[in-house]
C-alpha positions in Angstrom: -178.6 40.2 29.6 -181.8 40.1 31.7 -181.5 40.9 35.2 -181.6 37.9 37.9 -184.8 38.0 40.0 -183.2 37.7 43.2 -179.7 39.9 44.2 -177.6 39.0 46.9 -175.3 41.9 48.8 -172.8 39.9 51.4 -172.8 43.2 54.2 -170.0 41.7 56.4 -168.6 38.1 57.2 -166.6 37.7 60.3 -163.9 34.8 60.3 -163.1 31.8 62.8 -160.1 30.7 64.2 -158.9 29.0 60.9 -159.3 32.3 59.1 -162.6 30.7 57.2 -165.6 32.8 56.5 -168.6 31.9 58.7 -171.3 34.0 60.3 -172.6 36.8 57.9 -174.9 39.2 57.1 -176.8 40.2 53.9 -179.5 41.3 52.1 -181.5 39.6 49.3 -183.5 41.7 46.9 -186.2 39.4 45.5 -187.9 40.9 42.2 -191.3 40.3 42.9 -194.5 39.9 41.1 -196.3 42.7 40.0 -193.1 45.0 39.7 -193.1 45.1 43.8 -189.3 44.3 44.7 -188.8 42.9 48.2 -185.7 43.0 50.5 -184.9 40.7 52.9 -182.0 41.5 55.8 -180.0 37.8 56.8 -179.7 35.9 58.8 -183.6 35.1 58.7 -185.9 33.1 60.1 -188.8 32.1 57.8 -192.1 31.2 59.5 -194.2 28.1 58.2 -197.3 28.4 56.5 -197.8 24.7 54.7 -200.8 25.0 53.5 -200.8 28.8 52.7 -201.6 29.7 56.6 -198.9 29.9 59.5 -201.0 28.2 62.1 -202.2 29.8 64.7 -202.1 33.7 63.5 -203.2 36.3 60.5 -200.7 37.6 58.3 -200.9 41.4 59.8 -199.9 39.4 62.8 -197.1 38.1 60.7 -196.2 41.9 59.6 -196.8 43.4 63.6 -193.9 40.7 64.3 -191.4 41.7 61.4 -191.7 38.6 59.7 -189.9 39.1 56.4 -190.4 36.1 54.3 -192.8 32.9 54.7 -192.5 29.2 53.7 -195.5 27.2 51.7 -195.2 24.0 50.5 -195.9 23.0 47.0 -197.0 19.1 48.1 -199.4 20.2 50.6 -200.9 23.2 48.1 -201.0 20.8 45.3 -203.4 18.2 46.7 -205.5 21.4 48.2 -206.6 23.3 47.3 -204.9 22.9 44.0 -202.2 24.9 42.3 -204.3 26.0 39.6 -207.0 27.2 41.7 -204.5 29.6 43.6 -203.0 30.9 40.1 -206.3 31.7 39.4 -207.6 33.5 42.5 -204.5 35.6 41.8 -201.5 33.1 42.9 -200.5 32.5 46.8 -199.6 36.0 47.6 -203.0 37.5 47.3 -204.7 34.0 47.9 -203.6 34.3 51.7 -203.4 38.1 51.8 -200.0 38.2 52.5 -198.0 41.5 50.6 -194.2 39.8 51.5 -192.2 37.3 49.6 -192.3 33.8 50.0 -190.3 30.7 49.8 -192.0 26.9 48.2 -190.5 24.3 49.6 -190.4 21.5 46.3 -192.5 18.7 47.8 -189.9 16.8 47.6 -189.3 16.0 51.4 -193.1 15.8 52.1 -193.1 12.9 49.4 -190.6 11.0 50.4 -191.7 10.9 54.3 -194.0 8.9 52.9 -191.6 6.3 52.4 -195.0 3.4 53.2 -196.5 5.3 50.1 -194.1 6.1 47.8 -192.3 4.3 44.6 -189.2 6.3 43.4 -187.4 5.6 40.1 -185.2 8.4 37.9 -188.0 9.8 36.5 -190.0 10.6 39.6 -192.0 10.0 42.1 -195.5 7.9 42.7 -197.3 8.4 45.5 -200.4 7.8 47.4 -201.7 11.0 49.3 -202.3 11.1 52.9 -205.2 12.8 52.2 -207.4 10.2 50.6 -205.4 7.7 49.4 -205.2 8.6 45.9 -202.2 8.2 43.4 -200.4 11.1 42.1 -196.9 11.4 40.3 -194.7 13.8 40.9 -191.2 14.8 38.7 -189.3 17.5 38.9 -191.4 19.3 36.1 -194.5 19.1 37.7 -192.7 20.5 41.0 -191.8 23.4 39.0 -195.4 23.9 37.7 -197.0 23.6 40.7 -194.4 26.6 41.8 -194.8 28.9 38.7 -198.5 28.7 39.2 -198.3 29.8 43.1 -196.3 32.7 42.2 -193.9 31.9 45.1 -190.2 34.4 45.1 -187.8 31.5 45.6 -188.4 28.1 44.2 -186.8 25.1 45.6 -185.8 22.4 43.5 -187.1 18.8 43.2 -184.9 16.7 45.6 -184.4 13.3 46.9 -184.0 13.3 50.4 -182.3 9.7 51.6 -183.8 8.2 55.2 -181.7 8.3 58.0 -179.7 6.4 58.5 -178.6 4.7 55.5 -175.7 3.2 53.6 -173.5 5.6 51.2 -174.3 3.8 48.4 -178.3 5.0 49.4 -177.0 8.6 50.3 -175.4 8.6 46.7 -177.9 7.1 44.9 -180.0 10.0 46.2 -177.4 12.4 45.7 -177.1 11.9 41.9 -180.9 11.6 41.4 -181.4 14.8 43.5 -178.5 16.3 40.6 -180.0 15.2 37.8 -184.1 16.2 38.8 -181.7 20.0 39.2 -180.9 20.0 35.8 -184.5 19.1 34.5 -186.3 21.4 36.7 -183.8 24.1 35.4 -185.1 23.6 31.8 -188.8 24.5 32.7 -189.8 28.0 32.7 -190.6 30.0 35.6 -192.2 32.9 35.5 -190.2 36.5 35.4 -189.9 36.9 39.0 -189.3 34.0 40.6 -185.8 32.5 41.6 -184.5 29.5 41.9 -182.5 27.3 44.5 -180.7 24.1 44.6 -180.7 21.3 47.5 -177.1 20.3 48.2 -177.8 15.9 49.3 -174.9 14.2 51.0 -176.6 12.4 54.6 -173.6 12.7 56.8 -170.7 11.8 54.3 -168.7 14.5 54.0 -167.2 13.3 50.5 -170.9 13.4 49.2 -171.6 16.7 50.3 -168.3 18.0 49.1 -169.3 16.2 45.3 -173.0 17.2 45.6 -171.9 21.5 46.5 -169.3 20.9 43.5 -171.6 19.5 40.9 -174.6 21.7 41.7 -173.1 24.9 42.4 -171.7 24.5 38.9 -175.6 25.2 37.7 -177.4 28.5 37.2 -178.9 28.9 40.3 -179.7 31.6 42.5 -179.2 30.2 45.9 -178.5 26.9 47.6 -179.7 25.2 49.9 -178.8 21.9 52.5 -181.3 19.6 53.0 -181.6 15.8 54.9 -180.3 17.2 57.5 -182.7 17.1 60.9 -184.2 13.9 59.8 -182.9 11.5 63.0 -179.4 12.1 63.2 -178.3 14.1 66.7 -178.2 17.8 66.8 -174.4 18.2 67.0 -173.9 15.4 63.6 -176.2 18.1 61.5 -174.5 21.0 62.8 -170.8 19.6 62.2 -171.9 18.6 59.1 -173.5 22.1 58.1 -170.5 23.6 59.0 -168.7 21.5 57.2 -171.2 22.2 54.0 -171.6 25.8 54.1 -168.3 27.0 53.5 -168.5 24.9 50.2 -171.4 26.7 49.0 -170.8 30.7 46.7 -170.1 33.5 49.4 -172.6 35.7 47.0 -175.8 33.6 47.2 -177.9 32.9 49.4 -177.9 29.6 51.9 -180.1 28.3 53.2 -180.3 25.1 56.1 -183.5 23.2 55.0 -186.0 22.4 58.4 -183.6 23.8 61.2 -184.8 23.8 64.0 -184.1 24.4 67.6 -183.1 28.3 68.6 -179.9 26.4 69.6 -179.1 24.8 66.0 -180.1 28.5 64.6 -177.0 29.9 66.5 -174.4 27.8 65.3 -175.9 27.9 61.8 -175.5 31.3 61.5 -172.0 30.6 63.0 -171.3 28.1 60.2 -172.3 30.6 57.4 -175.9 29.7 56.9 -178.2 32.8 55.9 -182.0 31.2 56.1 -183.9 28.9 57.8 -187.2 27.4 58.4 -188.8 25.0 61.3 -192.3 23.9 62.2 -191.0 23.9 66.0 -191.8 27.3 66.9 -195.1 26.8 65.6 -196.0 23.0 66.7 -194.4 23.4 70.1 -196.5 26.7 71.2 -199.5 24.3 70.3 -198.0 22.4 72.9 -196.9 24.3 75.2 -193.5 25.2 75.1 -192.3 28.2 74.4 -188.7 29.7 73.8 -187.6 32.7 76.1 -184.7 35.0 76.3 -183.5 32.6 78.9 -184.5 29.3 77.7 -187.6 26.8 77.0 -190.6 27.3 79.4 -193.0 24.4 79.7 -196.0 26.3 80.9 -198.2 23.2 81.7 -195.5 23.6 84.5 -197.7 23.8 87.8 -195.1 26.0 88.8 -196.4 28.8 86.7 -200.1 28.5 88.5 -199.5 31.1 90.5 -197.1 33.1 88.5 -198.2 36.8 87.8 -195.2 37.3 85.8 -194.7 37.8 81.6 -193.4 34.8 79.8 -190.5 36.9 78.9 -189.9 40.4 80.0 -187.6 41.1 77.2 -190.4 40.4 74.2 -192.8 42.7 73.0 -195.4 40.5 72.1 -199.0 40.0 72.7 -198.8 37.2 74.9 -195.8 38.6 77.1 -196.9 42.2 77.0 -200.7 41.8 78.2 -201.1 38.2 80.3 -198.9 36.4 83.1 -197.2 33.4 82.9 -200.6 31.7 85.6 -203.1 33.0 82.6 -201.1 31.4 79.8 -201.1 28.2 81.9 -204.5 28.2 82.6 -205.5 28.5 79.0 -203.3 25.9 77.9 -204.7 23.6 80.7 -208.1 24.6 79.9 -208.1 23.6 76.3 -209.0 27.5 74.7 -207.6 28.0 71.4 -206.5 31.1 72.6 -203.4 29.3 73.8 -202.3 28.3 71.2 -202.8 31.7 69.1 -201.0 33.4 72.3 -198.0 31.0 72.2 -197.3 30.8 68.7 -197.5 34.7 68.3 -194.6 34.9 71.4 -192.8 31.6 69.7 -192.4 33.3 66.3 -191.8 36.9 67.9 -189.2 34.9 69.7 -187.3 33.2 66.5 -187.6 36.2 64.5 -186.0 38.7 67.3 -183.3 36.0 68.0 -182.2 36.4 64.2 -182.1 40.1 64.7 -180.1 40.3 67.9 -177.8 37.9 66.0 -177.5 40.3 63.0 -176.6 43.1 65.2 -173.9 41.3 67.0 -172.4 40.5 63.8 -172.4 44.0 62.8 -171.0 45.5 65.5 -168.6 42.6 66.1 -169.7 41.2 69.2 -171.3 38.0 67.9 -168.8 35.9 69.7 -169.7 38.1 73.3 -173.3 37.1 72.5 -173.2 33.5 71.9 -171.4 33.2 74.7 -174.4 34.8 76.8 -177.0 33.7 74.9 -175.8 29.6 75.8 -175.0 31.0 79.5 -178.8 32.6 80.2 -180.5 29.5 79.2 -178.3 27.1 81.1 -179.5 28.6 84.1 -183.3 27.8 83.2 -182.6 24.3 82.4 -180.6 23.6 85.8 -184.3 25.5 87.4 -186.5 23.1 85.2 -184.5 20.2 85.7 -184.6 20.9 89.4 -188.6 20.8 89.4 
């Protein structure tokens, strides 16, 4: 029997109150093209890069801040520069000069953002491109090209993801289709390395999610994740309702919360039992100017930071905390220079990533309940400052 090209090793898994499962930690071993294997240690935090760049910063910046994995996106890559290009310039790894694994997101969310643009039936989906205005048809089969030819470690699969809000009979509908584009996309070969998950649907019905983890967990895949979650509904609905998915979901794969989000929402996924995560936040909101610290959000357009010759955050190592005061970072932001927003999204990321590794080590040495705790009381006391101002 041929090996699986991704291996999952649960580490340790403390239990809440009701004696379920929930915050863990693991490593994935990811094949890897070219006969170079990869390990990742969970939870993780997987930066952005949508159109094979995280914005803002070079991949050995990506490497000097210990990011293990990175997310492209298969809509964004198809309409440029083309998947075909990239498998022929050596696929997306070498394309963007980046030597760790990485994760495509299907397309499937992109598309269906485009609700003004869009036509869905059971086959696929047509759509106009925000690019140009051109027509394009995507099903899961073509999703799954587009992957194979970019070479990425883990492919999603081709899902549905249903507007919030909207009626059960919607949710379902989306459900089922996002089931049976699973089972087709299954049936297309990847190539030797690659892995693949499944996108557990459901909106905020428990029932659905609870038919949605059964059915598809039922298929060959190597991970799962939850998606239309973050889309409108309030933080604490998505994170009652990924702790209420997680636990349905194998304790030896991988799972992963699709789009997720604030450092808050990171926290009590990881509580539920979710291993991976990805967000545009970090990256779009050091572009505008607010950046996450060890004790809360900073808005440094803040005049209060004019005069500050302090660090950002005197418990991070990076660039932007390490070398320049809180007045400088201001004053670039104010003034326009792109090196704020290189500066910021180097500390945002450094940020995310360290918070995933502090959490890690609580888990292992059994403290994680300790740390919450003081990780929620440290950046109330910021908020009451900036609310104050």
């Amino acid at each position: 029997m041929t090996e699986r090209p991704l291996q999952f090793q649960l580490e340790k898994a403390l239990r809440d109150s009701e004696g379920v499962e929930r915050a863990r930690v693991g490593k994935i071993t990811l094949a890897g093209s070219r006969g170079h294997s990869h390990e990742i240690l969970t939870p993780v935090f997987m930066p952005v890069g949508t159109v094979g760049s995280v914005k803002g910063v070079t991949t050995s910046e990506l490497r000097a801040m210990r990011a293990q994995i990175i997310l492209g996106n298969t809509y964004h890559l198809y309409l440029r520069p083309g998947h075909k290009r990239v498998e022929r310039l050596g696929e997306l790894q070498k394309f963007m000069n980046w030597d760790g694994p990485i994760l495509t997101d299907s397309g499937g969310f992109q598309v269906f953002s485009l609700s003004e643009l869009n036509k869905i039936d059971d086959q696929g989906v047509t759509f106009q491109s925000h690019i140009d205005g051109s027509s394009h048809r995507f099903t899961p089969e073509l999703s799954m090209e587009i992957q194979c030819a970019l070479g990425s470690d883990i492919v999603m699969a081709f899902d549905e993801c249903p507007p919030y809000p909207a009626t059960p009979e919607q949710v379902k509908a989306a459900m089922k289709r996002t089931l049976a584009w699973a089972e087709r996309g299954l049936q297309y070969p990847l190539k030797a390395h690659q892995a693949r998950f499944g996108i557990i649907q459901g909106g905020l019905y428990e029932n659905l999610r609870r038919e949605s983890a059964h059915e598809l967990t039922q298929l060959p895949f190597d991970g799962f994740a939850i998606g239309g979650l973050s889309i409108g509904e309030t933080p604490e609905l998505m994170q009652k309702m990924a702790r209420f998915t997680a636990p349905l979901l194998p304790r030896d794969k991988p799972r992963y919360l699709m789009g997720v989000g604030r450092p808050e929402d990171l926290v009590e996924g990881v509580r539920a039992g979710i291993d991976m995560f990805d967000c545009v936040m970090p990256t779009r909101n050091a572009r505008n100017g607010q950046l996450f610290t060890s004790e809360g959000k900073v808005n440094i357009k803040n005049a209060r930071y004019a005069d500050d010759p302090g660090p950002l955050d005197p418990e991070c190592p990076c660039e932007a905390c390490t070398q320049y005061s809180r007045a400088y970072l201001r004053h670039l932001f104010v003034a326009g220079e792109l090196l704020s927003a290189r500066l910021n999204t180097i500390h945002n990321l450094t940020y995310y990533i360290r918070l995933m590794e502090a959490m890690r080590r609580a888990i292992l040495e059994n403290e994680f309940d300790e740390w919450v705790a003081n990780f929620y009381k440290t950046r109330t006391k910021l908020v009451q400052i900036e609310e104050k101002l």
